[in-house]
SEDREN-780957 format. One record per atom (N, C-alpha, C, CB): chain; atom name; x, y, z. Coordinates in Angstrom, 3 decimals. Glycine has a CB too. Example, Ala and Ser with C-alpha at 12.3 -4.5 7.8 and 13.67 -1.06 7.14 Angstrom:
# SEDREN-780957
<fimar A,N,<13.190,-5.690,7.800>>
<fimar A,CA,<12.300,-4.500,7.800>>
<fimar A,C,<13.200,-3.300,7.800>>
<fimar A,CB,<11.308,-4.473,9.046>>
<fimar A,N,<12.850,-2.250,7.080>>
<fimar A,CA,<13.670,-1.060,7.140>>
<fimar A,C,<12.900,0.030,7.870>>
<fimar A,CB,<14.084,-0.598,5.725>>
***
This chain:
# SEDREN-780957
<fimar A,N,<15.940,-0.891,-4.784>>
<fimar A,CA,<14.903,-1.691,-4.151>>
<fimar A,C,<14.898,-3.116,-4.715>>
<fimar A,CB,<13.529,-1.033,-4.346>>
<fimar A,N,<15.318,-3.604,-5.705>>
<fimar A,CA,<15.548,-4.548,-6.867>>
<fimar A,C,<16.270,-5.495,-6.233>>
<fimar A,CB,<16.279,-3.998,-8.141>>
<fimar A,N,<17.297,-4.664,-5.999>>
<fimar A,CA,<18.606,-5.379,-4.986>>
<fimar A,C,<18.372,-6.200,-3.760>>
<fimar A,CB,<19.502,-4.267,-4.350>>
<fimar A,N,<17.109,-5.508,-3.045>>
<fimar A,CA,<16.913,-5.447,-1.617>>
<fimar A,C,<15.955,-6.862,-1.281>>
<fimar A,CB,<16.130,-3.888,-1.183>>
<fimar A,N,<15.183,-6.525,-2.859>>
<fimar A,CA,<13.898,-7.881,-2.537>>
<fimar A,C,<14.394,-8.951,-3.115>>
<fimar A,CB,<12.242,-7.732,-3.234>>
<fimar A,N,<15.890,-9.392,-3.871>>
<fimar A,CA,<16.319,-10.480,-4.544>>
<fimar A,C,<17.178,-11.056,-3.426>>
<fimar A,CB,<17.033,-10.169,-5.931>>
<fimar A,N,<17.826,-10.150,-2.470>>
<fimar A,CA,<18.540,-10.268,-0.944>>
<fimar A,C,<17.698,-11.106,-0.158>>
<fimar A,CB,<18.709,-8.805,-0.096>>
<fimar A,N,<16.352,-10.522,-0.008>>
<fimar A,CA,<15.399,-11.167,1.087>>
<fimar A,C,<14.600,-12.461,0.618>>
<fimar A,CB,<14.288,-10.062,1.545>>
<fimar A,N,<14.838,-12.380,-1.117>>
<fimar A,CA,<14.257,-14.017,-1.390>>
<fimar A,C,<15.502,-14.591,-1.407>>
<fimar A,CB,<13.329,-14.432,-2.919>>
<fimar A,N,<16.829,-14.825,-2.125>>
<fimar A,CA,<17.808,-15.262,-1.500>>
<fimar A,C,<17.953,-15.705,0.068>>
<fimar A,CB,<18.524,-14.430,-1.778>>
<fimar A,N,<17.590,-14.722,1.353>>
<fimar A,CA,<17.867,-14.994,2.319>>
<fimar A,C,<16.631,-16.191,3.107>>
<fimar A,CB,<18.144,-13.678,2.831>>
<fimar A,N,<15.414,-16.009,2.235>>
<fimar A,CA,<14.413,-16.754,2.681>>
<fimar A,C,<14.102,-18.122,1.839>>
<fimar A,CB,<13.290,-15.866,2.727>>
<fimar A,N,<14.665,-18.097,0.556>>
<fimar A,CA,<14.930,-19.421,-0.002>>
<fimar A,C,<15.789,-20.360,0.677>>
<fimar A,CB,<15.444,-19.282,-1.205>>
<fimar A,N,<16.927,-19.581,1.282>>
<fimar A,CA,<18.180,-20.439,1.966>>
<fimar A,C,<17.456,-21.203,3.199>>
<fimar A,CB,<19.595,-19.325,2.606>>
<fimar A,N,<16.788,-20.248,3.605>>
<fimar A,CA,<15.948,-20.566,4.959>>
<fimar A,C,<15.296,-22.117,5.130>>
<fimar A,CB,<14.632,-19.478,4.998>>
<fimar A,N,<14.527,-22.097,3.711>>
<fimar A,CA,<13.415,-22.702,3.864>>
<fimar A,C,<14.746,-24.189,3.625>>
<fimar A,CB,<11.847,-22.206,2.648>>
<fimar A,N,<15.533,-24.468,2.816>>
<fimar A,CA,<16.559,-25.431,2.268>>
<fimar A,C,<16.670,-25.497,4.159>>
<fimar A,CB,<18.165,-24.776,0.912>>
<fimar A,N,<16.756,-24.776,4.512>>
<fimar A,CA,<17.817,-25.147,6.118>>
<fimar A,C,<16.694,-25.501,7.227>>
<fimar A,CB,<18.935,-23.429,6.893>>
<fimar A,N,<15.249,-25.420,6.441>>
<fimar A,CA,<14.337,-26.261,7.710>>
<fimar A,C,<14.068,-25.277,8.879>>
<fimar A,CB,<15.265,-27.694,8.452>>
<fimar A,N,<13.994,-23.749,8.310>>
<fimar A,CA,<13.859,-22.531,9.352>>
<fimar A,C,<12.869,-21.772,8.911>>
<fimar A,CB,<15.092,-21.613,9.539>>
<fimar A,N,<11.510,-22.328,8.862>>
<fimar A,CA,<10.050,-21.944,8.020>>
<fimar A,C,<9.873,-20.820,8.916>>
<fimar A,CB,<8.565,-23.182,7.976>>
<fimar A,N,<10.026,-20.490,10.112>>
<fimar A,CA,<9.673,-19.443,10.887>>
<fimar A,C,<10.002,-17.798,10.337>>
<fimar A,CB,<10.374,-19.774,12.163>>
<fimar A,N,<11.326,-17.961,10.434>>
<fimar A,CA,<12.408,-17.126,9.646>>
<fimar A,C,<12.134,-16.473,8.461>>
<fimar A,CB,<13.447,-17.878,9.294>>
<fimar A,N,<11.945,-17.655,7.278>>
<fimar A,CA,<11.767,-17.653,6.291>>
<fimar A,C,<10.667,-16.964,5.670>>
<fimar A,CB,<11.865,-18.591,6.136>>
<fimar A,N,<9.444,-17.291,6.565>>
<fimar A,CA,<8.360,-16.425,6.558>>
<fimar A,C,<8.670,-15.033,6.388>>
<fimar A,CB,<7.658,-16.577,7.682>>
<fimar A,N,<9.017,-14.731,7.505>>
<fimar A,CA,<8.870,-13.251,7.662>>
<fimar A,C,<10.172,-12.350,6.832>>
<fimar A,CB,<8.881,-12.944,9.401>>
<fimar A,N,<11.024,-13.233,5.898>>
<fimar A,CA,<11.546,-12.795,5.101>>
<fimar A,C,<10.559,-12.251,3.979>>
<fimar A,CB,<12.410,-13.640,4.837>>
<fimar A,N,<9.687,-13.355,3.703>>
<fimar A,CA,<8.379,-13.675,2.485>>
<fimar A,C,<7.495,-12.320,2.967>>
<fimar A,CB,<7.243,-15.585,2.730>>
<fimar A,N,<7.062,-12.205,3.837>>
<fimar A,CA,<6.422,-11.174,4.539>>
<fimar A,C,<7.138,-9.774,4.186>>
<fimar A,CB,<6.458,-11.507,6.081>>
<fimar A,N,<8.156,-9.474,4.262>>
<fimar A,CA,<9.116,-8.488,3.436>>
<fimar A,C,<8.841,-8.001,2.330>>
<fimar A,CB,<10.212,-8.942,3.134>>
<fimar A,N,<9.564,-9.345,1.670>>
<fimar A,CA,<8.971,-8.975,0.123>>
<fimar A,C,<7.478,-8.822,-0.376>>
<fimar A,CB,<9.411,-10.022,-0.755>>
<fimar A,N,<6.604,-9.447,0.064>>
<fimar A,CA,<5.584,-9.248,-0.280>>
<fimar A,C,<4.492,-7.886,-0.311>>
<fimar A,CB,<5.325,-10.071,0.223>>
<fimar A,N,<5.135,-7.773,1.035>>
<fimar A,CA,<4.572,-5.543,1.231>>
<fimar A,C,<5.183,-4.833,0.059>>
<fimar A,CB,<5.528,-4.345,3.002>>
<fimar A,N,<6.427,-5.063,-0.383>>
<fimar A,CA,<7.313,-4.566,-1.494>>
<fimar A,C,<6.623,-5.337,-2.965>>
<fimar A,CB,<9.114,-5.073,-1.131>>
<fimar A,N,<6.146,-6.205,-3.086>>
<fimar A,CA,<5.662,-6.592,-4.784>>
<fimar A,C,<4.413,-7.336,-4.075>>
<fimar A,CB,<6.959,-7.846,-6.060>>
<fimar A,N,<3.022,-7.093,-3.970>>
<fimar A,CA,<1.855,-7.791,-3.282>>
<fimar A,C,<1.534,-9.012,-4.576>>
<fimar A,CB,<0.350,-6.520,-2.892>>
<fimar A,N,<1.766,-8.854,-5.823>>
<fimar A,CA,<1.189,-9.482,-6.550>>
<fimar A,C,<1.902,-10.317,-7.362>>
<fimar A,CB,<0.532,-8.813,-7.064>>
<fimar A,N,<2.775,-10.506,-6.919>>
<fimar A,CA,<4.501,-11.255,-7.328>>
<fimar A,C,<3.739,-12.822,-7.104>>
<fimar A,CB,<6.366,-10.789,-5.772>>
<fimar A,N,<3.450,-13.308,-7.937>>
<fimar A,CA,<3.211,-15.096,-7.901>>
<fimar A,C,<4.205,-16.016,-6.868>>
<fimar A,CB,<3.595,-15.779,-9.602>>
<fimar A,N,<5.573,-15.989,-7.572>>
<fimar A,CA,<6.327,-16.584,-6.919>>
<fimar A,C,<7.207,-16.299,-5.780>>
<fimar A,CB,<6.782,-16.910,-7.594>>
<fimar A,N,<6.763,-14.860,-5.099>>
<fimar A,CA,<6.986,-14.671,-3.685>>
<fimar A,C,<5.771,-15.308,-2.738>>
<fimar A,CB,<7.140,-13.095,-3.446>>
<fimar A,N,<4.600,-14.968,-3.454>>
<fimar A,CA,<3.045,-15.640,-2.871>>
<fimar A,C,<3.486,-17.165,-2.393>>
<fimar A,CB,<1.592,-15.779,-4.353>>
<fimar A,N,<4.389,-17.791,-3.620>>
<fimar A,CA,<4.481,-19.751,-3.796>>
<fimar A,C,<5.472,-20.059,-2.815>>
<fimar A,CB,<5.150,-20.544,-5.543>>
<fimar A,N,<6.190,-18.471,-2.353>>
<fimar A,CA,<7.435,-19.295,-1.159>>
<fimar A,C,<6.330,-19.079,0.311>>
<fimar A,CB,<9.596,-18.044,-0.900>>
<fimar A,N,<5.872,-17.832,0.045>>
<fimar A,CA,<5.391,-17.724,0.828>>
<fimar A,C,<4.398,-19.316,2.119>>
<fimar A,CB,<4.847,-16.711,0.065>>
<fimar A,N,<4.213,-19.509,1.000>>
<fimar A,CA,<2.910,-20.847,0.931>>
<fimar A,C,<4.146,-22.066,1.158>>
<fimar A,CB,<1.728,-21.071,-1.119>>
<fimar A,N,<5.266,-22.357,0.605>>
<fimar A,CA,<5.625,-23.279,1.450>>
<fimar A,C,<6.087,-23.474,2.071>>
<fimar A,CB,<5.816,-23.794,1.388>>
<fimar A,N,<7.104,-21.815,3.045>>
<fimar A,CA,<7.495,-21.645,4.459>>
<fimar A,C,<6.039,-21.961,4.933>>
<fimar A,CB,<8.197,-20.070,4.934>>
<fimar A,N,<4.821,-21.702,4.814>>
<fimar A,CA,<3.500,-21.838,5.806>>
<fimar A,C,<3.562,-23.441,5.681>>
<fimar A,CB,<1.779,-20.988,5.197>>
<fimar A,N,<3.469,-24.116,4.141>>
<fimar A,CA,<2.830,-25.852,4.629>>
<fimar A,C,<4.199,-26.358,5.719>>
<fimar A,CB,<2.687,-27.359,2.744>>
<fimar A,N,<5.677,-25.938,5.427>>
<fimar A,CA,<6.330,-26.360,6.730>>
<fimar A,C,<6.323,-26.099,7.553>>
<fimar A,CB,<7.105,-26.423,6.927>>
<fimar A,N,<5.558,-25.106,7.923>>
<fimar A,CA,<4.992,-24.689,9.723>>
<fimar A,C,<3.528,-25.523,9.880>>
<fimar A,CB,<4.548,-22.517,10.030>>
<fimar A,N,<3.207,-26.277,9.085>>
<fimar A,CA,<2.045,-27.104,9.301>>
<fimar A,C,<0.883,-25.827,9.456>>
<fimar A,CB,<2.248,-28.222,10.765>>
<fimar A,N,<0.523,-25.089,8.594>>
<fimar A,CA,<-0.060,-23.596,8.446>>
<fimar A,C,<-0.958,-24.035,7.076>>
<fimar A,CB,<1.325,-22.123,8.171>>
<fimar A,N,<-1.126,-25.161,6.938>>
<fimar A,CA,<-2.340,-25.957,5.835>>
<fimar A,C,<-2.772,-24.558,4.935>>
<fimar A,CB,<-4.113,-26.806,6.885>>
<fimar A,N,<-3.833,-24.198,5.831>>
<fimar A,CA,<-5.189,-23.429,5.124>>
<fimar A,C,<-4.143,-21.922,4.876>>
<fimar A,CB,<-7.035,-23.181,6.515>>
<fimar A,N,<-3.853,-21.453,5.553>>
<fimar A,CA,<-3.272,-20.522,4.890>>
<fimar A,C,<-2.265,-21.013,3.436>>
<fimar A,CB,<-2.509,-19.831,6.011>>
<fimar A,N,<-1.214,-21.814,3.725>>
<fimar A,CA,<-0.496,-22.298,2.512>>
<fimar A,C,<-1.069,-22.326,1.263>>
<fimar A,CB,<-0.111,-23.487,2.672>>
<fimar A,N,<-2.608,-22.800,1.474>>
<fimar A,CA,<-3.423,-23.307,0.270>>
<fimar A,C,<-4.041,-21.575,-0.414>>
<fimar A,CB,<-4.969,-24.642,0.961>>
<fimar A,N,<-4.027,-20.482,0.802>>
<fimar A,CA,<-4.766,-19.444,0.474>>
<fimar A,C,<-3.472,-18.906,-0.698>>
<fimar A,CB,<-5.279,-18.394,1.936>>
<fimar A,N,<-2.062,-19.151,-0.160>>
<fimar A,CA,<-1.078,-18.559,-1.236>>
<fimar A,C,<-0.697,-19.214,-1.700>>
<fimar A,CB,<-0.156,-17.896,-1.090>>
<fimar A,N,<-0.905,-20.367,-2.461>>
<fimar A,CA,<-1.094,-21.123,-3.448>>
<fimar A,C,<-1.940,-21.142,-4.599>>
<fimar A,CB,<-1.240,-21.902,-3.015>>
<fimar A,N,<-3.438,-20.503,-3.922>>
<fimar A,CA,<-4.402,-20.257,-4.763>>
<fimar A,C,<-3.818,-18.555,-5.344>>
<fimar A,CB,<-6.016,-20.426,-3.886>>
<fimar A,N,<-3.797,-17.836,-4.234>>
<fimar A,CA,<-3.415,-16.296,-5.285>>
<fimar A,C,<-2.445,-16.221,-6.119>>
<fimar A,CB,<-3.019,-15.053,-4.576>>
<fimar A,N,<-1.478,-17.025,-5.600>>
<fimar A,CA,<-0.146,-17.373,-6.824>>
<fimar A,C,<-0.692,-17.628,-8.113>>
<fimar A,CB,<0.826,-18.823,-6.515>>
<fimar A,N,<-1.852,-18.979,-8.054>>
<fimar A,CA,<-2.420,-19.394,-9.583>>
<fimar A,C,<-3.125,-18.599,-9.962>>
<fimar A,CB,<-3.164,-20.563,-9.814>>
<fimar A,N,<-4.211,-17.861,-9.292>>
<fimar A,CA,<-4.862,-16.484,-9.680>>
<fimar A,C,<-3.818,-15.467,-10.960>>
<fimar A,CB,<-4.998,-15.530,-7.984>>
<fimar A,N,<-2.406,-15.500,-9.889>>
<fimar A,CA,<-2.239,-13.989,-10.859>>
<fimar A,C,<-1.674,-14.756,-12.277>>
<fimar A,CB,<-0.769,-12.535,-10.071>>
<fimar A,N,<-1.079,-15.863,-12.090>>
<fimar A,CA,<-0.686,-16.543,-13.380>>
<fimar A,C,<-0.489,-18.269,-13.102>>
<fimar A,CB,<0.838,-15.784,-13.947>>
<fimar A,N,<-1.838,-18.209,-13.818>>
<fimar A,CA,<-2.547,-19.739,-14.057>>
<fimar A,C,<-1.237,-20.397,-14.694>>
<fimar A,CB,<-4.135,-19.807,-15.288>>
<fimar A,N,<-0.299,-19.875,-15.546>>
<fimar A,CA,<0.662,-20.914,-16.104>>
<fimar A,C,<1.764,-21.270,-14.934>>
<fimar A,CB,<1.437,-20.298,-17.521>>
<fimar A,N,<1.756,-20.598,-13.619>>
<fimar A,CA,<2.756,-20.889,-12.635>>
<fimar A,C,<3.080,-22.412,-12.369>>
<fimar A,CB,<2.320,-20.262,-11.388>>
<fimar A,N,<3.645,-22.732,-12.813>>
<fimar A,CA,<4.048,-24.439,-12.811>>
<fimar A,C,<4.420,-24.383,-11.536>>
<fimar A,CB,<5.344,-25.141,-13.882>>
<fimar A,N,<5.704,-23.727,-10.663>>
<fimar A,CA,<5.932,-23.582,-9.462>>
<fimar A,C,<5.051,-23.883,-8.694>>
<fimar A,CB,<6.262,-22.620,-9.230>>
<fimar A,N,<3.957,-23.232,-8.936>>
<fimar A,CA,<2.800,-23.311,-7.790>>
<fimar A,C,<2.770,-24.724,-6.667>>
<fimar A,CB,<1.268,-23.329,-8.697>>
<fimar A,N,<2.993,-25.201,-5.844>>
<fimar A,CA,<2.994,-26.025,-5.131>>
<fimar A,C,<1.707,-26.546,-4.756>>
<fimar A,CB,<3.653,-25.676,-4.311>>
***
């Protein structure tokens, strides 16, 4: 399973580099059913959304990202 969710952030990091926030999402959406409380799946999550112009949500997984760990520098 290890394998599977480093595949789908790999495949949704590439995404977001290639300007395909749609995509990318629902890669993030993947992983996230698989680790709910993963910070830095939450932080991609949030900026496939601010490049779909998806504001208020972006900001909602931005904030739970810093929730689970306030030291997340990533955090966007």
């Amino acid at each position: 399973m290890e394998r599977d969710i480093s595949e789908l952030i790999k495949k949704g990091s590439q995404l977001i580099i290639d300007g395909n926030f749609e995509e990318a999402l629902s890669y993030f959406d993947q992983t996230i059913i698989m680790q709910p409380n993963n910070p830095d799946l939450l932080n991609k999550k949030g900026i496939a959304l601010r490049g779909l112009g998806r504001y208020d949500e972006a900001i909602e997984c931005f904030n739970r990202s810093l929730q689970l760990d306030p030291r997340d520098l990533d955090a966007s």
